[in-house]
N, C-alpha and C positions, 0 to 999 in steps of 0.2 A: 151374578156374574163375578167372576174369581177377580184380585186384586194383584197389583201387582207392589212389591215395596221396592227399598231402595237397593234391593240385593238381585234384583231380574226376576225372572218368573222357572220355573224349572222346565227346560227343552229336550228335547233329542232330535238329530240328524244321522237319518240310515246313510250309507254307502254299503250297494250291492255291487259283489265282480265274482264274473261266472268264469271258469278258466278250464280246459280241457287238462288234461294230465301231463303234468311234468310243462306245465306252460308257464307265462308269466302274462300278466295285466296292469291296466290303471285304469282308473278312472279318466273320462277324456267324453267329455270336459270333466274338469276340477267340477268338485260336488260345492255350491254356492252358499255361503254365511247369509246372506238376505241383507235386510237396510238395515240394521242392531247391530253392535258386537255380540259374539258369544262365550260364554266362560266355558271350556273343553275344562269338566274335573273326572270324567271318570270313561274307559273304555268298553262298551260291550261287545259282545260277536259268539254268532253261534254261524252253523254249518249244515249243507246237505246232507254229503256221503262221505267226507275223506279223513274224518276220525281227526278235524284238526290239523292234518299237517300241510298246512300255509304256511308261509312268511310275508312279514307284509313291513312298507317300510313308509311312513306318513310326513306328511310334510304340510305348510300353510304356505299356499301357491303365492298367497299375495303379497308377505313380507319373504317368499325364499328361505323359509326355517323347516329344516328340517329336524326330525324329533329322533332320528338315531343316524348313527354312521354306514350303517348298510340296514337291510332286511332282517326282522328277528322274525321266530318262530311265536305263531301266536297263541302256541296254548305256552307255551313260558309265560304269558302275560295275564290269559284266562285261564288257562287250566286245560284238561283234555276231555274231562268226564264233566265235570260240576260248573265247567264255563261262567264262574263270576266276578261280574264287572273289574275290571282292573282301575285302580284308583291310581291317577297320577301325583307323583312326587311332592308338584305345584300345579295347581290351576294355571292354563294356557288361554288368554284373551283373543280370539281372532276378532279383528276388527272389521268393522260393516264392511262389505263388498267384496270381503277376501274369498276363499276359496280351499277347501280342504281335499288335497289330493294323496291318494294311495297308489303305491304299487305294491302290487302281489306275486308271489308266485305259488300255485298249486303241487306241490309234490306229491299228493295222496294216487292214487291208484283208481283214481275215474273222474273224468268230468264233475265240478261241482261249485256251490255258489258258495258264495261267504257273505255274510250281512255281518255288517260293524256297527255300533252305534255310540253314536259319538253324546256322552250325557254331560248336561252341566245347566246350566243357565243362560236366556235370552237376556241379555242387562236393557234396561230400560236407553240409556242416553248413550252417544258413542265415547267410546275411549278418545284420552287428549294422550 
């Protein structure tokens, strides 16, 4: 059985949103942290059919922080063709019970999904 030290164990949290064209979405409900905090260190996301062109704008439902000023475009972050992991600036702690919410908007040119995935670390003991 795997170990865990004093740095958390290594997680990931998808967030899927399906969006028809030229639409916008959330998550609803907020997508749930569980009874841990989690260290949010790196972005993934890949895509159905619309070549990437989403915007999407995140936030942590539970503390009200939000991570940009309006919606960016998400292959600025992964890319469009080689989609890899976007590494945050700083490590983002959500703390147990919080809640990780997106909105999106689809501008591609057909109905389609978008999966996010949120990579980092489950930390062992809650944030003070």
């Amino acid at each position: 059985m795997g170990q865990q030290n004093g740095r958390g164990y290594f997680y990931m949290i998808e967030v899927a949103l399906t969006a028809a064209t030229v639409s916008a979405t959330s998550t609803s409900p907020a997508k749930p942290i569980g009874s841990y905090p989690f260290r949010w260190e790196r972005l993934g996301a890949y895509w159905d059919a619309t070549n990437g062109d989403w915007q999407i704008r995140i936030s942590d439902n539970g503390a009200g922080q939000f991570f940009s000023s309006d919606e960016v475009p998400i292959n600025a972050l992964v890319g469009d063709v080689d989609q890899k992991p976007f590494e945050l600036p700083e490590p983002y702690t959500f703390d147990k019970g919080s809640a990780i919410m997106v909105e999106a908007t689809n501008n591609g040119g057909a109905t389609d999904t978008l999966y996010l995935l949120f990579i980092g670390r489950r930390l062992p003991t809650p944030t003070v």
